[in-house]
C-alpha positions as CSV (number, residue, x, y, z in Angstrom):
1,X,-15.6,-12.5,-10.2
2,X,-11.5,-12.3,-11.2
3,X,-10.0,-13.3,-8.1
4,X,-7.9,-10.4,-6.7
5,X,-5.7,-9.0,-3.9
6,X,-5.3,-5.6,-2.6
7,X,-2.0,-4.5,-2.0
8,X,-2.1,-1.1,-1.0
9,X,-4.5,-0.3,1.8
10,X,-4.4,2.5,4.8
11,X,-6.5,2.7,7.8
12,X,-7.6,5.1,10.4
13,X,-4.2,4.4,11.8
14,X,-2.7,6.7,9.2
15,X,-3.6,9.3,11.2
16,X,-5.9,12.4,9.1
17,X,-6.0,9.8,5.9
18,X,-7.1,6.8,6.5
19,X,-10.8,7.4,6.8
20,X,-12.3,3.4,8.2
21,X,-11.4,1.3,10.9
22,X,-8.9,-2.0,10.2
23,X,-11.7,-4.0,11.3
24,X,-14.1,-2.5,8.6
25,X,-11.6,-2.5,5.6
26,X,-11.2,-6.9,6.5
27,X,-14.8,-7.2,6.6
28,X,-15.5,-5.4,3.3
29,X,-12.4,-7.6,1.4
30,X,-14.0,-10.5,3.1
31,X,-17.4,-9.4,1.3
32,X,-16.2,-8.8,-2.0
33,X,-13.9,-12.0,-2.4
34,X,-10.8,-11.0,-2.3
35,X,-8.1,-13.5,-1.8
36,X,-6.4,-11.4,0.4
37,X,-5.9,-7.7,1.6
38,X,-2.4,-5.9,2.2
39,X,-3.0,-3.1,5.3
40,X,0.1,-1.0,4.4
41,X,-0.6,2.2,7.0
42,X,2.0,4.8,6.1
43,X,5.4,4.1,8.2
44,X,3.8,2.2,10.9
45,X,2.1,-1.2,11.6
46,X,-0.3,0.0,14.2
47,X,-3.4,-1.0,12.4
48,X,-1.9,-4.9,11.9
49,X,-3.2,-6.1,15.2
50,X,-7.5,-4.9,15.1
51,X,-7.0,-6.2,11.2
52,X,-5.5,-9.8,11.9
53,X,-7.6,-10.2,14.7
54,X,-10.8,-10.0,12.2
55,X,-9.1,-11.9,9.7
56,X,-8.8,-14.8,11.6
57,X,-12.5,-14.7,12.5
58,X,-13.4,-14.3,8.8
59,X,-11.0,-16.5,7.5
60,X,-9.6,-13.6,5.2
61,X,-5.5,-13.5,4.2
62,X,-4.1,-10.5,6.1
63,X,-0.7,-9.4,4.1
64,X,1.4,-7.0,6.4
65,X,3.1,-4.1,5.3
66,X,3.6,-0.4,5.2
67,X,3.7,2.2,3.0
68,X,7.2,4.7,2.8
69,X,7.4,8.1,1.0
70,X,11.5,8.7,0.8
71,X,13.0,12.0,1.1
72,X,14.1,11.8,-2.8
73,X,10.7,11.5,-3.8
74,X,9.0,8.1,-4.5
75,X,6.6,6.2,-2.5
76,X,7.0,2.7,-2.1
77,X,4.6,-0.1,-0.5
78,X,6.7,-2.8,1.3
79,X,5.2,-6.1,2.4
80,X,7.3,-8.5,4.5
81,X,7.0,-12.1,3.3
82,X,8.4,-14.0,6.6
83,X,9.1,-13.6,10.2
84,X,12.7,-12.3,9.0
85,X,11.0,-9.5,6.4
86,X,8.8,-8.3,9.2
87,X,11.5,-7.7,11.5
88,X,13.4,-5.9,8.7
89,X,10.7,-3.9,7.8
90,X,10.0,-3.1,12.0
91,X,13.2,-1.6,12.1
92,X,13.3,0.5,9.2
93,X,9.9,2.3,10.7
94,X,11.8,2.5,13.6
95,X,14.3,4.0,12.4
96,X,11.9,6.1,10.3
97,X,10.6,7.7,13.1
98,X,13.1,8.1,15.2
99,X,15.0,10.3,13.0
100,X,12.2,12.7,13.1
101,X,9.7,14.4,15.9
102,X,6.8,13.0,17.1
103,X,5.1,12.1,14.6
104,X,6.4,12.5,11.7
105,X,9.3,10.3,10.0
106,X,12.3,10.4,7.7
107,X,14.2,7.8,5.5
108,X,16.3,7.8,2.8
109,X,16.8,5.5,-0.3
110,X,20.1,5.2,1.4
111,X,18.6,3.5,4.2
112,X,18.0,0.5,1.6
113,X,21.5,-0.4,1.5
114,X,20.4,-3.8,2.6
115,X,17.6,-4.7,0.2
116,X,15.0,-5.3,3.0
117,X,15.9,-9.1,2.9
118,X,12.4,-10.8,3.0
119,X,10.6,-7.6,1.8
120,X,8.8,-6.8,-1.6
121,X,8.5,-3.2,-3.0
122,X,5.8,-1.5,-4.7
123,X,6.8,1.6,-6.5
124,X,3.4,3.8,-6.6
125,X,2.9,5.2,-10.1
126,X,1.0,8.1,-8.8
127,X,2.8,11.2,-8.7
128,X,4.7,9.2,-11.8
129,X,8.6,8.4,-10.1
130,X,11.9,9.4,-12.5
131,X,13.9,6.7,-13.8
132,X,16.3,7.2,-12.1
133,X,14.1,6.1,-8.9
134,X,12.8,2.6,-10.8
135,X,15.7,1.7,-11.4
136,X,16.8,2.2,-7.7
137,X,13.8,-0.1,-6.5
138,X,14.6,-2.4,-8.8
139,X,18.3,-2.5,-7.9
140,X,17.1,-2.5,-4.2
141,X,15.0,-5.2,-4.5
142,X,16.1,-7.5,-7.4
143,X,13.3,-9.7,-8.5
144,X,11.2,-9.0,-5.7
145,X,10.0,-5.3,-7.1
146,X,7.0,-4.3,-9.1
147,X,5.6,-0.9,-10.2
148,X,2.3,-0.6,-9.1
149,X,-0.7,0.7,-11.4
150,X,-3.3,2.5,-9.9
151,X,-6.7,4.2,-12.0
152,X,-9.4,5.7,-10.5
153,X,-11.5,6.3,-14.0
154,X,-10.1,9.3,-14.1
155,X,-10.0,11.2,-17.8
156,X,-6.3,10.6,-18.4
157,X,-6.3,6.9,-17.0
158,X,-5.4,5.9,-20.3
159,X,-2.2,8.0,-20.4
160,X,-1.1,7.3,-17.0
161,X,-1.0,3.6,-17.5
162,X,1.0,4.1,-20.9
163,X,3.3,6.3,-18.9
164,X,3.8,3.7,-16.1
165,X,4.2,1.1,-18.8
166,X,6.8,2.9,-20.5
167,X,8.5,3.7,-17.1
168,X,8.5,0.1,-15.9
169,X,10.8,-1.0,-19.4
170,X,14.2,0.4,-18.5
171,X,14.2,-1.0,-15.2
172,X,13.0,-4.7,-15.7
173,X,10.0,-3.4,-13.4
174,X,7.1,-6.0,-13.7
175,X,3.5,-4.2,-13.5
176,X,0.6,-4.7,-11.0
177,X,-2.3,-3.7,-9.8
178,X,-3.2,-1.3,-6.6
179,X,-6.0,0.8,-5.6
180,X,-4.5,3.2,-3.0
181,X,-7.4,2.3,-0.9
182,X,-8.2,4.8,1.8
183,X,-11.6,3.3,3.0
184,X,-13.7,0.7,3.1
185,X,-16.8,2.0,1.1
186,X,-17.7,4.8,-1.3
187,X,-19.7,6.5,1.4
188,X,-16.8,7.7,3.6
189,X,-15.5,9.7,0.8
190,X,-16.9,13.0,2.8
191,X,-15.1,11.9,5.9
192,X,-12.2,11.6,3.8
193,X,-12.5,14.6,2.2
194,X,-12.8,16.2,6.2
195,X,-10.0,14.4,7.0
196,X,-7.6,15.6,4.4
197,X,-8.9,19.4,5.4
198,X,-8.1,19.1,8.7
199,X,-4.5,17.7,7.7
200,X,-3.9,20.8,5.8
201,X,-5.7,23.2,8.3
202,X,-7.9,24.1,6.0
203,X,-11.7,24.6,5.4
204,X,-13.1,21.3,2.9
205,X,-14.9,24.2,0.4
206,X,-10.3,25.4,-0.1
207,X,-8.8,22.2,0.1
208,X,-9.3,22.1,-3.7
209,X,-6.5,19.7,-5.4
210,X,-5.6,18.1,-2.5
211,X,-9.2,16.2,-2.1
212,X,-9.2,13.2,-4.0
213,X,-11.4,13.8,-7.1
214,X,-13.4,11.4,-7.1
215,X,-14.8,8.8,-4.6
216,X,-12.9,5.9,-6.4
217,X,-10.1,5.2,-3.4
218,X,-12.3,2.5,-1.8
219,X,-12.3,-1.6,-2.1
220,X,-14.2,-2.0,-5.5
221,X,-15.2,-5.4,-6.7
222,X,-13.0,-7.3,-8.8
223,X,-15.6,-7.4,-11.9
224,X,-15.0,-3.4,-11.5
225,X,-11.5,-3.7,-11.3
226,X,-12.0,-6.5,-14.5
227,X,-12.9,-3.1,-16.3
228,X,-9.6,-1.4,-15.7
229,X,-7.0,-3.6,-15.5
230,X,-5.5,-5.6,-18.0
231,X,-6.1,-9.5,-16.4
232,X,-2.1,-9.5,-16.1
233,X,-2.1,-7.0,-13.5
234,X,-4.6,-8.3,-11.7
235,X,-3.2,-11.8,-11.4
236,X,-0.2,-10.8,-10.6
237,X,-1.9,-9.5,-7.3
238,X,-2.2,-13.2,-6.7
239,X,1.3,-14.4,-6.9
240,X,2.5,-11.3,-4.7
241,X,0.2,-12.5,-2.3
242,X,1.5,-16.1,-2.5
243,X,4.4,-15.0,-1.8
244,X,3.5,-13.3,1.5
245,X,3.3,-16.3,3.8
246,X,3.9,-14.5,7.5
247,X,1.3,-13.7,10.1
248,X,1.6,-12.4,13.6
249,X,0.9,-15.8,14.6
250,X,4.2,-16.5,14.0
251,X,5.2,-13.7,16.8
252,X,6.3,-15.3,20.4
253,X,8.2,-13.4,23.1
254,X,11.8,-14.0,23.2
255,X,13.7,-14.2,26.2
256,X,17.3,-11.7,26.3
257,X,20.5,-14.4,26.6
């Protein structure tokens, strides 16, 4: 099997989404080989703590990060890299959601003015971004910003990843491999499908477009992935997650001066 990483993950914790359990999604990566498994829950890191605690017992690498839709427009996956990157990334979900009602959240591109120091980006390809928003990541997060491809043998997979290659040009944006995972095997796609009608307050038989079309958005193995992706992308998994070195090991308490 081509050795691979998952980058883009969510769990239950993204709440009427996510449709397994931290604890399953680490077990199934574990299972499949993968040399290490991003759990990016959308603004929040609740699901970080159940998912190191069975990596350490499997001996999988856990890559910590979250997953940001901006009030522009794009959705980005940010994964912190070191203790200073996770604190970084901490309080932009704080501040996320506390510029917002319960739960809910709100941040701009604006609130990037730092660059996230310690962070890398992922720019989803799926709805496609404008220039004008790769070229923001990219200014954001020099050298530390890919644009993320993700297929789900889909009809026009073809298209979309000469549409994302085209995209990814202007701005110097380097390409890599996601799958927008949103459970741990094919066979929750139903719950999935429940949970997505529920979000919408609607009945599964009229949530129509909004259900995921096929049953694709799970952890595939890597001879599957082999199939999709050029072996560029997928290697370039790898050295994003060698470059994601922190774990909440690293976390002690801190007495105030």
């Amino acid at each position: 099997m081509p050795p691979y990483a998952e980058l883009h993950c969510l769990s239950n914790f993204t709440f009427l989404r996510g449709a397994s359990h931290a604890e399953e999604l680490v077990a199934r990566a574990k299972e499949l080989g993968y040399a290490a498994l991003a759990i990016t829950d959308e603004c929040s890191f609740a699901g970080i703590v159940r998912a190191h605690v069975a990596a350490k017992e499997c001996g999988l690498k856990l890559i910590v990060g979250s997953e940001i839709q901006f009030s522009e427009g794009p959705r980005v996956v940010l994964l912190a890299t070191n203790r200073a990157g996770y604190g970084t990334l901490s309080a932009l979900i704080t501040q996320g959601r506390r510029s917002a009602t319960k739960g809910r959240y709100a941040l701009s591109l604006d609130d990037l003015h730092d660059g996230l120091p310690g962070c890398l980006a992922l720019l989803l390809s799926d709805p496609l971004p404008s220039r004008e928003h790769a070229q923001a990541i990219a200014a954001h997060f020099p050298g530390r910003a890919w644009l993320a491809v993700e297929l789900f043998r889909a009809p026009d997979d073809a298209e979309r990843r000469a549409a994302a290659t085209d995209l990814a040009q202007a701005p110097g944006l380097p390409l890599v491999a996601a799958g927008d995972v949103h459970m741990h095997v094919p066979g929750r796609r139903a719950l999935q499908d429940v949970l997505t009608a529920i979000r919408l307050g609607v009945p599964v038989f009229d949530a129509g477009d909004a259900l995921h079309p096929n049953g694709e958005r799970h952890l595939r193995v890597p001879g599957d992935l082999a199939q999709l992706y050029p072996q560029p992308l997928l290697d370039a998994t790898l050295a994003i997650a060698s470059r994601c070195t922190f774990s909440l090991d690293e976390l002690r308490y801190e007495y105030p001066e």
